[in-house]
N, C-alpha and C positions, 0 to 999 in steps of 0.2 A: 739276416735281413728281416725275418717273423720278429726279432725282439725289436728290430727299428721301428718297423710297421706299429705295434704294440702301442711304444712307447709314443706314439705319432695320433693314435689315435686318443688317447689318454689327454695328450695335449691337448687336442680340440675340443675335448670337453669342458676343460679348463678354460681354454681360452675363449669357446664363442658363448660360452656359459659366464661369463662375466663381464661381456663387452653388452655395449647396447643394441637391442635386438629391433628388428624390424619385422612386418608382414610380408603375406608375398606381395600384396597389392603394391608394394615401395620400388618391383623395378615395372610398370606398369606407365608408361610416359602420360604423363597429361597436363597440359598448359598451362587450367587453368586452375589447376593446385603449385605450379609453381610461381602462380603471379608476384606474389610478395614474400617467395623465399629465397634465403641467403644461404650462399655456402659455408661448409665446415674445413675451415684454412688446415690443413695437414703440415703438424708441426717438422720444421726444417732441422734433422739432425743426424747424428751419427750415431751409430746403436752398437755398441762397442761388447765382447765376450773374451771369454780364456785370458785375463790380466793383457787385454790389448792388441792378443794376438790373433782375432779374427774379430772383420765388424763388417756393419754393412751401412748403407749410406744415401740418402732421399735431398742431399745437398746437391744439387744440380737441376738445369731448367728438363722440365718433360717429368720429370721421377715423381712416382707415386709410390708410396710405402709407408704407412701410419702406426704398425707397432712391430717387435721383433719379440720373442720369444726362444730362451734356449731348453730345448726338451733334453739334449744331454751335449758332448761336445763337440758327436758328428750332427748331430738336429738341430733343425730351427723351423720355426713356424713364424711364418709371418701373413700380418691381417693387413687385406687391402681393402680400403672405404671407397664410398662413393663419394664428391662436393656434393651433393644433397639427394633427396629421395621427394620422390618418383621418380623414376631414371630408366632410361634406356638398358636391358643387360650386357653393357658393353665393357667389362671390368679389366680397364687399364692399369697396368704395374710398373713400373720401373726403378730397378735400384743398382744400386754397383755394392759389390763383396770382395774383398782381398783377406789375405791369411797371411804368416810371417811362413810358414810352413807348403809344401805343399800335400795336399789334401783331398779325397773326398768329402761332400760336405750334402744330407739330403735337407731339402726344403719343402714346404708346405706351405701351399699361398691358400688364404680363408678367406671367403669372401658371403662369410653369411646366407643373405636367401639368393645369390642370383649364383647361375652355372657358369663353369668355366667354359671362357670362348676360344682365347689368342695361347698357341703353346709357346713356353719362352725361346726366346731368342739368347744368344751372347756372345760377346764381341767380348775384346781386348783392346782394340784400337777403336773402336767404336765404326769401321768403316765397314772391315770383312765381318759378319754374321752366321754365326749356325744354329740352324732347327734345335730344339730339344725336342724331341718325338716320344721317347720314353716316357709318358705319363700316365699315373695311377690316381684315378678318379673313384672319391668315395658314391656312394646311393645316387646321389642327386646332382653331382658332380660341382657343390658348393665346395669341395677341397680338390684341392691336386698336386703331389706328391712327383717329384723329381729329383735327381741327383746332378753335383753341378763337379765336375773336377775342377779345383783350385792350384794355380802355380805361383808355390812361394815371392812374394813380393809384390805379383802381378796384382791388379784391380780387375775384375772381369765387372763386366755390365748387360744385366738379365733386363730384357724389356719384354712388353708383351709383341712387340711389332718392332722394325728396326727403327732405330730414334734418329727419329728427323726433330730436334728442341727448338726452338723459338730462334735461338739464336742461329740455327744453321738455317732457317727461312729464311730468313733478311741476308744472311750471307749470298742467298740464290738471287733474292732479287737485286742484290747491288751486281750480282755478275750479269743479270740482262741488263740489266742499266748501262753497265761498261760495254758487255762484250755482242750484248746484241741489239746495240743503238733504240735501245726504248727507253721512253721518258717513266722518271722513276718520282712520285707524286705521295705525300700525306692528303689522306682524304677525310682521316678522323683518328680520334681514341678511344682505346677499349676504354672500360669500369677501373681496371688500372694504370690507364694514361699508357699503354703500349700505343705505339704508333701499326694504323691500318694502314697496308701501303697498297696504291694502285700501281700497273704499268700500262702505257701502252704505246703501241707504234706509231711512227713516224710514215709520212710521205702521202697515206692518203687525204682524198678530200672530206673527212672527218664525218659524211653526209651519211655511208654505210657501216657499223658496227656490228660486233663480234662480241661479246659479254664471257670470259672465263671468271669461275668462282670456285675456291676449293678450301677443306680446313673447316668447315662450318664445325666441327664433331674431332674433337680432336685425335681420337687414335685411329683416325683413319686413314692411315699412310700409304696405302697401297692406290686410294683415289688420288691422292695428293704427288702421288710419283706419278702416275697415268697421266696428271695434268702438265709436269713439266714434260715427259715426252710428248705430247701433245703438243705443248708451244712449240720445244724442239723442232719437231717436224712443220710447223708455220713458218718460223725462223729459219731454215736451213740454208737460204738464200739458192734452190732450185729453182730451175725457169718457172714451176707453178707456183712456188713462194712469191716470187716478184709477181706476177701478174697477181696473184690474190692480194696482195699487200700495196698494190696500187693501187686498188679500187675499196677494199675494208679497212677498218683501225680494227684493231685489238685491243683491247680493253682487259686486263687479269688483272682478276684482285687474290692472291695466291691465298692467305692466309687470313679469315673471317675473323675468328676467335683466335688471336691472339692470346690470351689470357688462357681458355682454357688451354692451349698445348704449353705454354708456359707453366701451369700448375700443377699440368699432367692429369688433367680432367676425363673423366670418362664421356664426358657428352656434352654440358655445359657451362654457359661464360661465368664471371664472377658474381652474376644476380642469381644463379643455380636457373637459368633459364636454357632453352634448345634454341637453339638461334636459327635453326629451318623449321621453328614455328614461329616465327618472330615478322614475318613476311605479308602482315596485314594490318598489325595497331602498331607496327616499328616501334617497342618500348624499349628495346634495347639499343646505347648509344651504336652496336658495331654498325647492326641494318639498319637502324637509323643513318647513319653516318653513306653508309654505300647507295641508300635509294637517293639523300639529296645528293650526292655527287652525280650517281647517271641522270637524274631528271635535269640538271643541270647540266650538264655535258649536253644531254637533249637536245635542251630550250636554247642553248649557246649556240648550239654548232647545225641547228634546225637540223638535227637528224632522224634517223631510226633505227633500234637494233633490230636484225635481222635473224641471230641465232643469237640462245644463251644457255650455255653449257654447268653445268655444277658438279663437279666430280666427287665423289663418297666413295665409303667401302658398307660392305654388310657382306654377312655367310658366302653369297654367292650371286656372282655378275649379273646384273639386273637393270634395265634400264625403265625409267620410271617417266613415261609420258603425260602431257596433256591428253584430255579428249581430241580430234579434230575440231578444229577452228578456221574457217574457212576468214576472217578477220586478218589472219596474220600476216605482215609484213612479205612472207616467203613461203607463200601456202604451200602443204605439203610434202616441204623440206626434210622435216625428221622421217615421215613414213619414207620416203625415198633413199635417206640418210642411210638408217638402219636395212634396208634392203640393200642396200650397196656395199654395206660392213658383211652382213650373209654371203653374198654372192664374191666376195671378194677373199675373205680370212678362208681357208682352207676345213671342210666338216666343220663348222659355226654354225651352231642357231641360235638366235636372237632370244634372248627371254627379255622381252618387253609388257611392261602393266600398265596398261592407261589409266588415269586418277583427274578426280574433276579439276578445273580450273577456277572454282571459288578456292581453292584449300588456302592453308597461310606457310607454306612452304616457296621457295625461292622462284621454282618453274611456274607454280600456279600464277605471282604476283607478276612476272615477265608475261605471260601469256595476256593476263588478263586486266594491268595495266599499261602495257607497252607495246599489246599485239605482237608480237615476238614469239618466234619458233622457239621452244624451250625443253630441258630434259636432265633427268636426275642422271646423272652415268654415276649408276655402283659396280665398284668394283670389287671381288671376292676377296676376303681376308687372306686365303690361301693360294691365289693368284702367283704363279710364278712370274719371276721378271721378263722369262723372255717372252710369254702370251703377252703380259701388262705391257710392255713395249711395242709389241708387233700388234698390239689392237687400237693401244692408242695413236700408235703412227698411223695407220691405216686410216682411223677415226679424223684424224685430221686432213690426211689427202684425200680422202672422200669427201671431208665438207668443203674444202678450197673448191675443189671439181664441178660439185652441186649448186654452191652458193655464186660462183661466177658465173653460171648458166641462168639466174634469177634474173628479173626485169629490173634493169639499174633506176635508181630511186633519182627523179626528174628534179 
């Protein structure tokens, strides 16, 4: 193992010593350095070693992986990029490896100046998932060093998160469409003509709304499952579903940026933009496309939103509020929301951050053009399923409860 280490690190000298180098200031987010830049498209292919007989592979939707590298015939180093710099350090990977043999096989993700976050994941069928925990991180933890067991013939599929692709989005929202009676709507296109889709329920008087948003940032999978349990638990057809569902519409627009989980983006759409800063001068068509659909919805149906939810991941569970605003549609709402999630979830506290309501993030623009109770739900990278289920059900039968208790809108 000391000569693999060796030979490993040898590589990386080589290898980040000859690719193009960045500052640290490049994962450092800022707006208005990405006003007018464009991302760098990560070539679609197969990276093929041993006359054939082990390769790895960035052909499918979600995968990120820009170059392969073989240090001997159990090593491989492989460099992950970002779509553009200044970037969030969010360093998304995904790729599939098969072997004709079966095999150990140690790997080396490089990721230049930004530190490793997400440990890998890998599946075979792409459904069942296991942790890789095992990882050896160099100084600054810009490399990270794993081993992967290979079974001859098999294709395994390493991601940094389990992969939810583009195309398994749209596969959810046609099953609410069928199976749980909501109307299923194009409301616009990405920068690559992906279709944005809205849903939302039937039967109420169209007067009170409910705003779900999720997917802004593409590897954040763990917000993005919080939000279908979430619906889940709206949808469940319980005596408190139907009363809440008589009196709100639901409004979810599941997947924001299209394009980036499509391309396997670490943060942003195809303009190299962050689309929850995008929530004030809408230059981008996605937010563009979803504020004229609610102002319209709005103006149509003389309504009001009442609550608007945006579900994310980052390090660890955080919920990111307005200031108090006594303006809003449902005064109060969230501070009593999130007291209700304490007192409810078993040893839970709340780590909530109040952030002003000029910002150009998604809760700021709900707040503070639609007076609307609004809130960033993060949810932890390392969030087990059964907490991320049993908070976000919760999260939802707590606001049905709250939000039917509000003064019905005349």
């Amino acid at each position: 193992m000391k000569n693999v280490t060796v030979c490993l690190f040898l590589a990386i000298i080589v290898f980040v010593g000859t690719s193009c180098k960045t500052t640290n200031t490049a994962i450092i987010s800022s707006v208005k350095n990405l006003k007018n830049s464009t991302v760098d498209v990560q070539q679609k292919k197969d990276f093929i070693f041993q006359n054939g007989t082990i390769g790895f592979s960035n052909q499918f939707s979600a995968a990120r992986l820009n170059d392969v590298k073989a240090v001997n015939d159990a090593t491989y180093s492989l460099m992950v990029l970002p779509e553009n710099t200044p970037i969030n350090p969010s360093p998304w990977y995904a790729f599939k490896i098969w072997s004709s043999k079966s095999q150990i096989v140690y790997l080396q993700l490089l990721y230049q100046q930004v530190a490793h976050r997400y440990n890998p994941k890998s599946s075979i069928d792409g459904k069942k998932w296991n942790r890789i925990d095992e990882i050896v991180l160099n100084n600054d933890s810009t490399v990270a060093s794993f081993k992967v067991e290979l079974t001859a013939n098999d294709t395994t599929i390493i991601a940094a998160q389990e992969l939810i692709d583009l195309p398994s989005s749209y596969v959810w929202v046609d099953s609410m469409a069928k199976h749980q009676k909501m109307h299923k709507q194009v409301i616009g296109n990405s920068i690559n003509n992906n279709p944005i889709f809205s849903l939302h329920t039937k039967g109420a008087s169209g007067k009170e709304i409910v705003v779900v948003l999720s997917r802004q940032h593409p590897p954040e999978v763990t917000g993005y499952s919080a939000m279908q349990y979430f619906i889940n638990k709206v949808l469940n057809e319980s005596a408190l579903s139907k009363k809440f569902l008589e009196r709100f519409e639901m409004i979810v627009i599941p997947t924001v940026n299209p394009d980036g989980v499509d391309q396997g983006h670490w943060r942003h759409n195809m303009a190299g933009v962050d689309l929850n800063r995008d929530w004030e001068l809408f230059k981008q068509p996605e937010t563009k496309a979803i504020r004229d659909y609610l102002v319209n919805t709005l103006k149509k149906q003389d309504a009001k939103i009442y609550f608007a939810i945006d579900f994310h991941s980052t390090w660890n569970d955080v919920f990111y509020t307005n200031t108090d605003d006594q303006r809003s549609n449902a005064p109060g709402f969230v501070n009593a929301w999130l007291k209700a999630l304490e007192q409810t979830i078993p040893g839970y506290k709340i780590n909530a951050k109040a952030s002003g309501n000029g910002s150009n993030v998604s809760k700021g623009w709900f707040d503070r053009e639609l007076e609307a109770e609004a809130i960033t739900y993060e949810v932890g990278d390392n969030t087990s399923t059964e907490f991320l289920k049993m908070k976000a059900t919760i999260a939802a039968e707590k606001m049905m409860e709250l939000l039917l208790q509000t003064k019905p809108l005349k």
